[in-house]
TIRO-2110 file (N, C-alpha, C; in Angstrom, 1 decimal):
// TIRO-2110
-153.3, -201.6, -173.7, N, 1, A
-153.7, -202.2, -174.9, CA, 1, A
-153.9, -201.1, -176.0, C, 1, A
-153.1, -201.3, -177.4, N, 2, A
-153.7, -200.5, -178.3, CA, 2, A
-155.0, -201.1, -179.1, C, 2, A
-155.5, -199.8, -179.4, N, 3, A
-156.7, -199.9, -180.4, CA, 3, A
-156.4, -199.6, -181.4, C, 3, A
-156.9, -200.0, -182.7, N, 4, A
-156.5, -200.1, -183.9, CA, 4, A
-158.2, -199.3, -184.3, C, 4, A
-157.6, -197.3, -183.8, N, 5, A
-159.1, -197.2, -184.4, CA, 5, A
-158.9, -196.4, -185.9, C, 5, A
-157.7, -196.7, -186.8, N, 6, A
-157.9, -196.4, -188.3, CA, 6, A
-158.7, -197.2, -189.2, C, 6, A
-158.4, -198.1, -188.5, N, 7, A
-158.5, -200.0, -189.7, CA, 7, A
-160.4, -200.1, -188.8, C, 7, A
-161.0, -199.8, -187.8, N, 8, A
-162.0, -199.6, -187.0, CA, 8, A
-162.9, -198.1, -188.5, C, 8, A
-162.2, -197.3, -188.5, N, 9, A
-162.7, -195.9, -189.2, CA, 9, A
-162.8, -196.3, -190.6, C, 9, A
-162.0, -196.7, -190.9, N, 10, A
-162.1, -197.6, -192.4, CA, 10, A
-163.3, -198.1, -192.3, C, 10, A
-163.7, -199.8, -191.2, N, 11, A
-164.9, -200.4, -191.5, CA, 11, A
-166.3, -199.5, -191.3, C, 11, A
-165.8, -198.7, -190.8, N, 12, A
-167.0, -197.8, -190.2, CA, 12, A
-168.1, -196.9, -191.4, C, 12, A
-166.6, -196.6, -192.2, N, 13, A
-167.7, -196.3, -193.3, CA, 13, A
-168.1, -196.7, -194.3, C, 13, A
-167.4, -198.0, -194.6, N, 14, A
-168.1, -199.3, -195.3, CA, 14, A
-169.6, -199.3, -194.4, C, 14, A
-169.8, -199.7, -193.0, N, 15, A
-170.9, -199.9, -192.5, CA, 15, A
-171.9, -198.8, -192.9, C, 15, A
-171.9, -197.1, -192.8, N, 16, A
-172.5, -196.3, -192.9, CA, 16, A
-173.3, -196.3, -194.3, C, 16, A
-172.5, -196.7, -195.5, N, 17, A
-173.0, -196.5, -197.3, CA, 17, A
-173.8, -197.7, -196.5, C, 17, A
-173.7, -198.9, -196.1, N, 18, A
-174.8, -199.8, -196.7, CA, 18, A
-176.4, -199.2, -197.1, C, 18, A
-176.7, -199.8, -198.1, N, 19, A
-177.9, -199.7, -198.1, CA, 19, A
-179.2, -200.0, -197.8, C, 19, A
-179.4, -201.7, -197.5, N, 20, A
-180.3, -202.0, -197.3, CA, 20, A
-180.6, -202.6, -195.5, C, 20, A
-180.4, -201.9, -194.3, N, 21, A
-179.9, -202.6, -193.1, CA, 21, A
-181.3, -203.2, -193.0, C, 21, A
-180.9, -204.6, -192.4, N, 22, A
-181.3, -205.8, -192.1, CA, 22, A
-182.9, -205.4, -191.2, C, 22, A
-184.1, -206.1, -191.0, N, 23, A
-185.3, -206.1, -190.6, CA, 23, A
-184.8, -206.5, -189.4, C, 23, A
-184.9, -206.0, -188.5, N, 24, A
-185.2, -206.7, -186.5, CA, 24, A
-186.4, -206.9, -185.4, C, 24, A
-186.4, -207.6, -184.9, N, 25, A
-187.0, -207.8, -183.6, CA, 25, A
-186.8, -207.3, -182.1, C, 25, A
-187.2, -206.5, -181.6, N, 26, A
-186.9, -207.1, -180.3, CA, 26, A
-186.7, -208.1, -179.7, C, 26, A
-185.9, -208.6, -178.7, N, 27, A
-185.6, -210.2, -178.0, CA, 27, A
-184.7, -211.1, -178.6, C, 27, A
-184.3, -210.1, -180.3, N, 28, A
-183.3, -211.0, -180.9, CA, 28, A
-181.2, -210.9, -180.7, C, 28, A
-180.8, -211.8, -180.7, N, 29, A
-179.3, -211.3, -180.6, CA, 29, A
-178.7, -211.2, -181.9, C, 29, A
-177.8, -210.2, -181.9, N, 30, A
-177.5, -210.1, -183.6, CA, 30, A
-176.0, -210.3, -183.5, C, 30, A
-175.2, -210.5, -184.6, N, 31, A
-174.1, -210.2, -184.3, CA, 31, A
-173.8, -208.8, -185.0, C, 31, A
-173.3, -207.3, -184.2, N, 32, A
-173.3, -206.5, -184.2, CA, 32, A
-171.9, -205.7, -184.5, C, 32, A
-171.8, -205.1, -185.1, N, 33, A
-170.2, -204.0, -185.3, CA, 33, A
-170.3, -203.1, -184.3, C, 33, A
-170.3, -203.2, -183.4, N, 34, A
-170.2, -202.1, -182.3, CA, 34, A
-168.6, -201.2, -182.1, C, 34, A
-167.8, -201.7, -182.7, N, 35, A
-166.7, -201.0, -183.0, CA, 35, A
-165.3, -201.1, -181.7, C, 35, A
-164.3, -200.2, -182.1, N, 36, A
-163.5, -199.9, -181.1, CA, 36, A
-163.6, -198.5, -181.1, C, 36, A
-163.8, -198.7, -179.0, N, 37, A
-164.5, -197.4, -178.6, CA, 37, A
-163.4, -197.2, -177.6, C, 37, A
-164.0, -195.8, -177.0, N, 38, A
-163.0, -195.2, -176.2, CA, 38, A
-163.1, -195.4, -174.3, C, 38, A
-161.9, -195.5, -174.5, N, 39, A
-161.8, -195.5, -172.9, CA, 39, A
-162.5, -197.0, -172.2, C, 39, A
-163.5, -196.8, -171.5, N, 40, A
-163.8, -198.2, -170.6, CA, 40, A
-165.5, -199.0, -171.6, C, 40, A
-165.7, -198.1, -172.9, N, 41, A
-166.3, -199.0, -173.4, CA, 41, A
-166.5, -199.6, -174.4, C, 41, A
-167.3, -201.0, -174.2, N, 42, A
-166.8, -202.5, -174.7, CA, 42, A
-166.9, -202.4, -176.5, C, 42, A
-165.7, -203.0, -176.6, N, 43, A
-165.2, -202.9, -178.5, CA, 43, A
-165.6, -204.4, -178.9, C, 43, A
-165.9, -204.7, -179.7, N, 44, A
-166.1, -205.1, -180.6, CA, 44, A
-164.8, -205.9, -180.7, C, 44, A
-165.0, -207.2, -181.0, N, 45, A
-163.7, -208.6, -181.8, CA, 45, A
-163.4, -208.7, -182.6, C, 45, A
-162.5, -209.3, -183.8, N, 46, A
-162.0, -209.6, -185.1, CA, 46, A
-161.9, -208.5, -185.9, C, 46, A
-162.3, -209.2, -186.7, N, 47, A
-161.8, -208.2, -188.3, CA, 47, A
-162.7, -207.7, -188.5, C, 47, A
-164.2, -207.6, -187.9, N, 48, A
-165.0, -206.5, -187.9, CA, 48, A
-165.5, -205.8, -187.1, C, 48, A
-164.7, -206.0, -185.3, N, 49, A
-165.2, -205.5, -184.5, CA, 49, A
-166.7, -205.5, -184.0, C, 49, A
-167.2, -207.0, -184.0, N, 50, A
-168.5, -207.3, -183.8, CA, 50, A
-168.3, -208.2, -182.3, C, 50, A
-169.8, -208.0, -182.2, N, 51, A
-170.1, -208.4, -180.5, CA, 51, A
-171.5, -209.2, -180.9, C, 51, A
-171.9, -210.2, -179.8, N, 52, A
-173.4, -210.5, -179.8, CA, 52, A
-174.0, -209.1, -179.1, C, 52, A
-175.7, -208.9, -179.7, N, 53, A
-175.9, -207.1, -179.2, CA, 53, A
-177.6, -208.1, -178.9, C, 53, A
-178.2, -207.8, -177.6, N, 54, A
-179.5, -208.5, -177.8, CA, 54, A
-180.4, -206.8, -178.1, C, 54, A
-181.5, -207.0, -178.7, N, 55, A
-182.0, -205.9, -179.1, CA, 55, A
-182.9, -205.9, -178.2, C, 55, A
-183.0, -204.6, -177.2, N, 56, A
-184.2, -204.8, -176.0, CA, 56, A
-185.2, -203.8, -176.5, C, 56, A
-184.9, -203.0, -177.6, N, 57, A
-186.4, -202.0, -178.2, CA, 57, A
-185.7, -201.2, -179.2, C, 57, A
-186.9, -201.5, -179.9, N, 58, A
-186.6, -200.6, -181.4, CA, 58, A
-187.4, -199.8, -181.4, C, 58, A
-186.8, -198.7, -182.1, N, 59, A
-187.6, -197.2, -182.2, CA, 59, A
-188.1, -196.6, -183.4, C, 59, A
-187.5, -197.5, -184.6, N, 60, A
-187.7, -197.6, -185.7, CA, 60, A
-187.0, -198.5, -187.0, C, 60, A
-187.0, -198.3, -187.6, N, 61, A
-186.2, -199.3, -188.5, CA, 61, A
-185.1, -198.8, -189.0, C, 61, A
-184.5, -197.5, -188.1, N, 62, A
-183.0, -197.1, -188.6, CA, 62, A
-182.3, -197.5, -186.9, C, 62, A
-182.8, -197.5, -186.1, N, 63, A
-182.4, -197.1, -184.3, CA, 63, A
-182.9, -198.7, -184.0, C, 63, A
-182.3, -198.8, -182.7, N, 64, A
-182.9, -199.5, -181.3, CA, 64, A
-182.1, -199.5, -180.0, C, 64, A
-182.5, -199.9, -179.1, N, 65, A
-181.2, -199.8, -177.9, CA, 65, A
-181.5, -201.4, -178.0, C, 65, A
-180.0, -201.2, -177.7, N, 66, A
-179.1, -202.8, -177.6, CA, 66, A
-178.1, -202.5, -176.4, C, 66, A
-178.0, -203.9, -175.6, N, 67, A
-177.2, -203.9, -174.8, CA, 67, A
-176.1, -205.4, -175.4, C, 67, A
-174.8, -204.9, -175.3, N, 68, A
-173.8, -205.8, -175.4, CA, 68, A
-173.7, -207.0, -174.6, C, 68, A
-173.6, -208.2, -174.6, N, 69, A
-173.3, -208.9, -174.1, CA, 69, A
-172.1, -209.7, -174.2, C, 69, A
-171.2, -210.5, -173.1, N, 70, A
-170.7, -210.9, -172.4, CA, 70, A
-170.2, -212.3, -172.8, C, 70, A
-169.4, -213.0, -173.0, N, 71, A
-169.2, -214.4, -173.4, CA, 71, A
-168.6, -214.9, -172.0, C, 71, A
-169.2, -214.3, -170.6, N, 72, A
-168.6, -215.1, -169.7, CA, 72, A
-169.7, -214.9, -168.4, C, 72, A
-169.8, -215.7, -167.8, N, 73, A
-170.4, -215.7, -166.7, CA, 73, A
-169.9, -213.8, -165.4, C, 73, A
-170.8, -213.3, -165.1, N, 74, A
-170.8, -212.4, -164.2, CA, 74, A
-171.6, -211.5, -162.9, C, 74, A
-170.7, -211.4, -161.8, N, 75, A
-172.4, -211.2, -161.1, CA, 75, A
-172.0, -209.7, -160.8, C, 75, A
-173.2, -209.1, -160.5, N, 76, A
-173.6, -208.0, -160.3, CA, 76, A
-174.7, -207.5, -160.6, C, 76, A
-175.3, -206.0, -159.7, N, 77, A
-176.1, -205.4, -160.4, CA, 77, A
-176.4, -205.2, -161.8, C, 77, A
-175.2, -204.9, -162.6, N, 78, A
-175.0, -204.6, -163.9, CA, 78, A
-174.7, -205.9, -165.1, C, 78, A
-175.2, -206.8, -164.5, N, 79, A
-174.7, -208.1, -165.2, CA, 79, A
-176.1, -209.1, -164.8, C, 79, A
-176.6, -209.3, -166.3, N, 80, A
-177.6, -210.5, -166.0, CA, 80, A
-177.2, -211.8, -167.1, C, 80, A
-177.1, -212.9, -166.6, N, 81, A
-177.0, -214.0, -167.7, CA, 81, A
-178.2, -214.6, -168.3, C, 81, A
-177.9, -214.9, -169.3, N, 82, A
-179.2, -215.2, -170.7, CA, 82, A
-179.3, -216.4, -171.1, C, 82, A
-178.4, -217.1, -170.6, N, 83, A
-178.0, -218.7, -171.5, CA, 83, A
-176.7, -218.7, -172.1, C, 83, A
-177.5, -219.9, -173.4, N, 84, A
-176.4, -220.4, -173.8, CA, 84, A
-176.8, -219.1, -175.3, C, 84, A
-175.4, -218.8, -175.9, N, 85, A
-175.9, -218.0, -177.0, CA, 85, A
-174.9, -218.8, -177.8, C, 85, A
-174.8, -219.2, -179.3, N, 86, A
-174.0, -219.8, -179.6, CA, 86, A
-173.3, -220.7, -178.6, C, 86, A
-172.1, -221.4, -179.0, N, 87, A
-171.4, -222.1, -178.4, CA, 87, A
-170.7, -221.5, -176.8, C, 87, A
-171.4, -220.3, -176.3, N, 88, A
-170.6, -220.0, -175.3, CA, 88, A
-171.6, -219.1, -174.4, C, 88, A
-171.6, -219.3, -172.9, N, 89, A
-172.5, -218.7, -171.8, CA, 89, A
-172.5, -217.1, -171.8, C, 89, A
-173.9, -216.6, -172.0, N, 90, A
-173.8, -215.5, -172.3, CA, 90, A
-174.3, -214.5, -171.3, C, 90, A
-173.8, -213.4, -170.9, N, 91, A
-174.0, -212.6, -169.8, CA, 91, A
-174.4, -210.8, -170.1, C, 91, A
-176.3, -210.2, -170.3, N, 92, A
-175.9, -209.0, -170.6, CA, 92, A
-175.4, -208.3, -169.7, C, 92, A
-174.5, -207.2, -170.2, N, 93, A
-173.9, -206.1, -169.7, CA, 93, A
-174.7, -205.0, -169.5, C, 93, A
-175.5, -204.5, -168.5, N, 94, A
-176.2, -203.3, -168.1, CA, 94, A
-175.6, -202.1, -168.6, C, 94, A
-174.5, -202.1, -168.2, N, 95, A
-173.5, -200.9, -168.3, CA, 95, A
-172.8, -200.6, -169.5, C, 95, A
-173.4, -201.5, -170.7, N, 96, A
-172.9, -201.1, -172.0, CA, 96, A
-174.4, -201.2, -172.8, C, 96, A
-175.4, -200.7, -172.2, N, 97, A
-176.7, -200.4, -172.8, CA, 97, A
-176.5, -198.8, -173.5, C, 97, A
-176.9, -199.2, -175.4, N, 98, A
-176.4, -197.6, -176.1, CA, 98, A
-177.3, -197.9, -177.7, C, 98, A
-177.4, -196.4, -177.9, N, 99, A
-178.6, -196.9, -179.1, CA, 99, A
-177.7, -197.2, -180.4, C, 99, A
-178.1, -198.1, -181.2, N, 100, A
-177.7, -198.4, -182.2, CA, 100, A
-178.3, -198.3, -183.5, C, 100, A
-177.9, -198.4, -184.7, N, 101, A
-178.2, -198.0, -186.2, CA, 101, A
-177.8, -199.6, -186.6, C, 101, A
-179.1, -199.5, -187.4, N, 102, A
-179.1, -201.0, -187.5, CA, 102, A
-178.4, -201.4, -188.7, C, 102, A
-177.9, -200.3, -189.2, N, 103, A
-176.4, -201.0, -190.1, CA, 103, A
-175.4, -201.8, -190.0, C, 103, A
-175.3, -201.5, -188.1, N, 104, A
-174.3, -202.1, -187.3, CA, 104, A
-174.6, -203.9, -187.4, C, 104, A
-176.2, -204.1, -187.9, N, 105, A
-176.0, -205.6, -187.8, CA, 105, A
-175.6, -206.2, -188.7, C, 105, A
-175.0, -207.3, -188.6, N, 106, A
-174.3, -208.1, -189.1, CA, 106, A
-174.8, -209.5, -189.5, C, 106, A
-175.6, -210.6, -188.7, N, 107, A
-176.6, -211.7, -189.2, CA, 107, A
-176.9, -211.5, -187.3, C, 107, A
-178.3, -212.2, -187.6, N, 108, A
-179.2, -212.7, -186.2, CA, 108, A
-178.7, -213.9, -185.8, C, 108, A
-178.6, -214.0, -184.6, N, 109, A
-177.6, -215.4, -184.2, CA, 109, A
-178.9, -216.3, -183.4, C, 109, A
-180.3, -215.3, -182.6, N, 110, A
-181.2, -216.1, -182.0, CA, 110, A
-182.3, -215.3, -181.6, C, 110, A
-183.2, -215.8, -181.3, N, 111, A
-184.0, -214.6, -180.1, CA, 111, A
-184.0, -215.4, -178.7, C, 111, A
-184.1, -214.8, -178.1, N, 112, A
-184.2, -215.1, -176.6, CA, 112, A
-185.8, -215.6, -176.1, C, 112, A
-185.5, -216.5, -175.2, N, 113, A
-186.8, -216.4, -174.4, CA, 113, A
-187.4, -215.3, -174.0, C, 113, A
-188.7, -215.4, -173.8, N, 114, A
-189.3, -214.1, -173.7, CA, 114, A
-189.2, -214.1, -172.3, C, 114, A
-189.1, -215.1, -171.4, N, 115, A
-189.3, -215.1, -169.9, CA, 115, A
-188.2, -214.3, -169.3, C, 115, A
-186.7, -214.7, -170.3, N, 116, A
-185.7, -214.4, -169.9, CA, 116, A
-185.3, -212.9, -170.5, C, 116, A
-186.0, -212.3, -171.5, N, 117, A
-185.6, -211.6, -172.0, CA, 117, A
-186.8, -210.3, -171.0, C, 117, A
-187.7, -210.5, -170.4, N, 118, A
-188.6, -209.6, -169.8, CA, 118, A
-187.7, -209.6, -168.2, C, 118, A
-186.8, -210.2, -168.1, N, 119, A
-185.8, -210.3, -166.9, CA, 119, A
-184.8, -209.4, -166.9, C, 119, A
-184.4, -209.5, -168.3, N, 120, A
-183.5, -208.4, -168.3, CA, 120, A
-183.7, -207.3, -168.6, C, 120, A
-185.0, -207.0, -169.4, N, 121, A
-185.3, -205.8, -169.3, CA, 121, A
-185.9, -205.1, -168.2, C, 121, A
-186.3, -206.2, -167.5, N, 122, A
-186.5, -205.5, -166.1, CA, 122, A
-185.5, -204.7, -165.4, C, 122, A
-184.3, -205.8, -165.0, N, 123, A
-183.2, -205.4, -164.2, CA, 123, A
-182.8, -204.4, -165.3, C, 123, A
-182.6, -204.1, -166.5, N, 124, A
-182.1, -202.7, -167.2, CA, 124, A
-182.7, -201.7, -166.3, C, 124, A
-183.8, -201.5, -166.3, N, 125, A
-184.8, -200.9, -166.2, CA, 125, A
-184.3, -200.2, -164.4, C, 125, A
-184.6, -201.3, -163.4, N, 126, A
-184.1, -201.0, -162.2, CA, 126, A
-182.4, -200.6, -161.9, C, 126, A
-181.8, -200.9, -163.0, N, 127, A
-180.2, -200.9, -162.9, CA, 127, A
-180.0, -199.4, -163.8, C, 127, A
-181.0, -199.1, -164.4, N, 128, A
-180.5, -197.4, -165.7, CA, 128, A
-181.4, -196.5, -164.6, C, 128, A
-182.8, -196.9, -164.3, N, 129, A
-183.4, -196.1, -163.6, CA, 129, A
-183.8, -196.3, -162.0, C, 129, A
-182.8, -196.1, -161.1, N, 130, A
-182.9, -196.5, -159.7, CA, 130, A
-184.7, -195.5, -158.9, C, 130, A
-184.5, -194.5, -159.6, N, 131, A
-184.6, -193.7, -158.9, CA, 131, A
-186.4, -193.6, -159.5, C, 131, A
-187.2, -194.5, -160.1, N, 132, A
-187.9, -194.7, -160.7, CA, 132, A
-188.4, -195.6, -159.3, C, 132, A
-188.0, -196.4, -158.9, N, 133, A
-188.4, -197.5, -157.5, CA, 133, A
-189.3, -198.7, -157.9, C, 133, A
-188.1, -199.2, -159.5, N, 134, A
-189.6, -200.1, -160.2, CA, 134, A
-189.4, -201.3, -159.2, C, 134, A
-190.1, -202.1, -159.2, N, 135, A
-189.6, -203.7, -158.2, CA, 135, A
-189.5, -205.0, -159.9, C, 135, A
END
């Protein structure tokens, strides 16, 4: 597969001038510019290279870690499903947990249940740090 990462470098710096990036939540899903990246990780769709990104902690009002999520059902360690997100079953990706600048958002699409969303940040949690022995 090629990547189209000129027409990617172009939006990228349209994203970086903005000026005013958007207010967030934790527990919210955004639709995010996460881009086209290298090698095995996950890019970004359309004509802006945006993903749904659930925001699991902000660090401040430029940063937060977000993990990408999934428009398809998956099991594993590294895979927890969230619902329905928009029109389509949504699955976070553990393994594409990475801090983001909140330029990259694009509009808020929901927030999550809190029941479901302290689920996933658990299994993050057990799935990034094994060696912690959280239960």
């Amino acid at each position: 597969m090629t990547k189209d990462f000129d027409r990617w470098n172009k939006h990228k710096k349209n994203i970086h001038t903005r000026s005013e990036p958007p207010f967030y939540h934790e527990r919210e899903i955004w639709w995010c510019a996460v881009g086209v990246n290298v090698g095995n990780e996950i890019d970004g769709t359309g004509n802006v290279h945006d993903r749904p990104v659930l925001i699991l902690r902000g660090f401040n009002a430029q940063t937060f870690l977000g993990v990408c999520l999934i428009g398809r059902r998956r099991s594993g360690k590294y895979y927890v499903p969230v619902g329905a997100v928009g029109d389509r079953q949504a699955t976070a990706n553990l393994s594409q947990v990475r801090i983001l600048d909140t330029k990259r958002l694009i509009r808020k699409m929901t927030t999550l249940d809190e029941t479901i969303f302290l689920n996933v940040a658990r299994k993050a949690a057990i799935a990034l740090f094994p060696s912690l022995r959280l239960k």
